[in-house]
C-alpha positions as a Markdown table, in Angstrom:
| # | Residue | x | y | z |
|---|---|---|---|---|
| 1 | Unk | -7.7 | 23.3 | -54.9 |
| 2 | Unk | -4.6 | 24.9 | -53.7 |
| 3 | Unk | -1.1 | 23.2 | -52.9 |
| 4 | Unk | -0.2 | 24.6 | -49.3 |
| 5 | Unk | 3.0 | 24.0 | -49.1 |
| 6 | Unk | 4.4 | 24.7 | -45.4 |
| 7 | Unk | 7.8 | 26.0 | -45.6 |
| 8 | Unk | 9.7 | 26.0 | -42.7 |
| 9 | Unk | 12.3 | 28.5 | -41.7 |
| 10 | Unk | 15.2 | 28.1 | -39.3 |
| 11 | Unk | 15.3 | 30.6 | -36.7 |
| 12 | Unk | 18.8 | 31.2 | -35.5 |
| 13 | Unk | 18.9 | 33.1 | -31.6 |
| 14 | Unk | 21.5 | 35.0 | -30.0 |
| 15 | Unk | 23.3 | 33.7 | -27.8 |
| 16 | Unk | 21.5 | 35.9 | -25.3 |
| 17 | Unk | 18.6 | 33.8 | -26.5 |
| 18 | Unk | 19.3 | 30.8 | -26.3 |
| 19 | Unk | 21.1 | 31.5 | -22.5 |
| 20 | Unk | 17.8 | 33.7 | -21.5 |
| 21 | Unk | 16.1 | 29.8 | -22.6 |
| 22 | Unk | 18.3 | 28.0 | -20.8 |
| 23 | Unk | 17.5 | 29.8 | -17.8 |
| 24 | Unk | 13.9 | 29.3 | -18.1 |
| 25 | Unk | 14.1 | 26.0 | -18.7 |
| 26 | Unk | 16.5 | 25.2 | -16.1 |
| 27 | Unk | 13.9 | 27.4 | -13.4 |
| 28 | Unk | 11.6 | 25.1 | -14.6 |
| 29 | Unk | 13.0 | 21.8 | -14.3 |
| 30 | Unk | 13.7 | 23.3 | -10.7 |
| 31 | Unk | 10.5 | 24.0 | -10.2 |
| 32 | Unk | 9.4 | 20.0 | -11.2 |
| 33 | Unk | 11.9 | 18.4 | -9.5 |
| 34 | Unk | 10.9 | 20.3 | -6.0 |
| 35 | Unk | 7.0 | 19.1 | -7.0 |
| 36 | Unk | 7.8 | 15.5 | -7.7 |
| 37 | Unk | 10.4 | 15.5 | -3.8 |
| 38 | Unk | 7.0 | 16.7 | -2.2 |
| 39 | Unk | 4.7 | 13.9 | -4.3 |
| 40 | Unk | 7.4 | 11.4 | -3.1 |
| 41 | Unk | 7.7 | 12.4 | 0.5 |
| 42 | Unk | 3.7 | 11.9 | 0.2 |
| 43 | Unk | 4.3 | 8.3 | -1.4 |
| 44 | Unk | 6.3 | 7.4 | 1.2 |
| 45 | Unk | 4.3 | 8.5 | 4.0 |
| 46 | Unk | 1.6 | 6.2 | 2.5 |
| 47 | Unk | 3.7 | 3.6 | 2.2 |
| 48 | Unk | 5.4 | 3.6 | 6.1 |
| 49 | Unk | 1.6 | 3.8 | 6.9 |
| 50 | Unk | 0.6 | 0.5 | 4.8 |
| 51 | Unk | 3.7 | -0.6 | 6.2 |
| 52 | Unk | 2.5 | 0.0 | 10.1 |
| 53 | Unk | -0.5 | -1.7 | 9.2 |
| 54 | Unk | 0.6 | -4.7 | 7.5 |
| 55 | Unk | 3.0 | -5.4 | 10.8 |
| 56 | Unk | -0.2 | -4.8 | 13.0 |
| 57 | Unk | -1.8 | -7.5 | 10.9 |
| 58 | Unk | 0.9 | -10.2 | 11.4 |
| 59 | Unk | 0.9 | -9.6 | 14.8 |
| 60 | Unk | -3.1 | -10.1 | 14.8 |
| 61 | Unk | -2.5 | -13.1 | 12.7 |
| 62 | Unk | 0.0 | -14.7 | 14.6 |
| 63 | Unk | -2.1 | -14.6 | 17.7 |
| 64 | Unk | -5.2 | -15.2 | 16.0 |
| 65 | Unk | -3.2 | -18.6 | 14.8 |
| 66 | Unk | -2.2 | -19.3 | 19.0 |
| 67 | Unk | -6.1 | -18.5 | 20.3 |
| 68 | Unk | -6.9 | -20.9 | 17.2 |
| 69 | Unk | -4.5 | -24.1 | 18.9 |
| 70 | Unk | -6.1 | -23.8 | 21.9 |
| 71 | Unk | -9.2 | -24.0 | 20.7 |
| 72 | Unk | -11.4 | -27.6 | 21.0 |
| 73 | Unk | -12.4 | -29.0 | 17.8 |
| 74 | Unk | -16.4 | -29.3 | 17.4 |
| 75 | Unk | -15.8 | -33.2 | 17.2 |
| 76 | Unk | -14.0 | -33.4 | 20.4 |
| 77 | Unk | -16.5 | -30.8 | 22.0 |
| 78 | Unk | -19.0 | -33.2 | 21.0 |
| 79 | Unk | -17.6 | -36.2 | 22.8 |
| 80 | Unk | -16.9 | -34.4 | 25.9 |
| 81 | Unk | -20.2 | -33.5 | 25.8 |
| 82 | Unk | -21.3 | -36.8 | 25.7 |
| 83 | Unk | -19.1 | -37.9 | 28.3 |
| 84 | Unk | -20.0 | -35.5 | 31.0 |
| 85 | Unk | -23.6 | -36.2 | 30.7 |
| 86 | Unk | -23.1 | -40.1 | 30.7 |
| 87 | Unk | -21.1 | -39.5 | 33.9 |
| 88 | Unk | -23.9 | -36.6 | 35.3 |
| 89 | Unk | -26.3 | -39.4 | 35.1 |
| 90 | Unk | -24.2 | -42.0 | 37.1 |
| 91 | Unk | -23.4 | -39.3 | 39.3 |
| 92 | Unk | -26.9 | -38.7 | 39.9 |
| 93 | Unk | -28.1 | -42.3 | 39.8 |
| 94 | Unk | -25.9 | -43.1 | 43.0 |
């Protein structure tokens, strides 16, 4: 088997090079930052529209919680229950 040795060279560039690069890279980078403002803006719309939606919640919640207080317990339904009927059948038996 053969050795294969890689041997690296340095490349030197011109300075007309290594500017022409720098433009490039910088266009780039330009390019990538304006992509990642427009995935943000995007982000953010999402997230004021989450936010909406949690407040619409809490405000469900909170009156959920008040239309819950007002509300007869079962057990106490029950004895009312039983009250109006004893009382029905001494209306009815005067």
């Amino acid at each position: 088997m053969k050795n294969t040795l890689k041997t690296t060279e340095e490349k030197t560039f011109t300075v007309n090079e290594v500017g022409s690069m720098i433009e490039r890279f910088d266009e780039k980078l330009s390019t990538l930052a304006e992509s990642m403002d427009i995935k943000f803006e995007s982000v953010n719309q999402r997230l004021d529209n989450v936010e909406t939606k949690i407040d619409r919640l809490q405000d469900d919640m909170v009156e959920v919680k008040f239309e819950l207080k007002r509300k007869v317990g079962e057990d106490e339904f029950e004895k009312l229950e039983k009250r109006v009927v004893k009382l029905e059948k001494l209306s009815l038996a005067n």
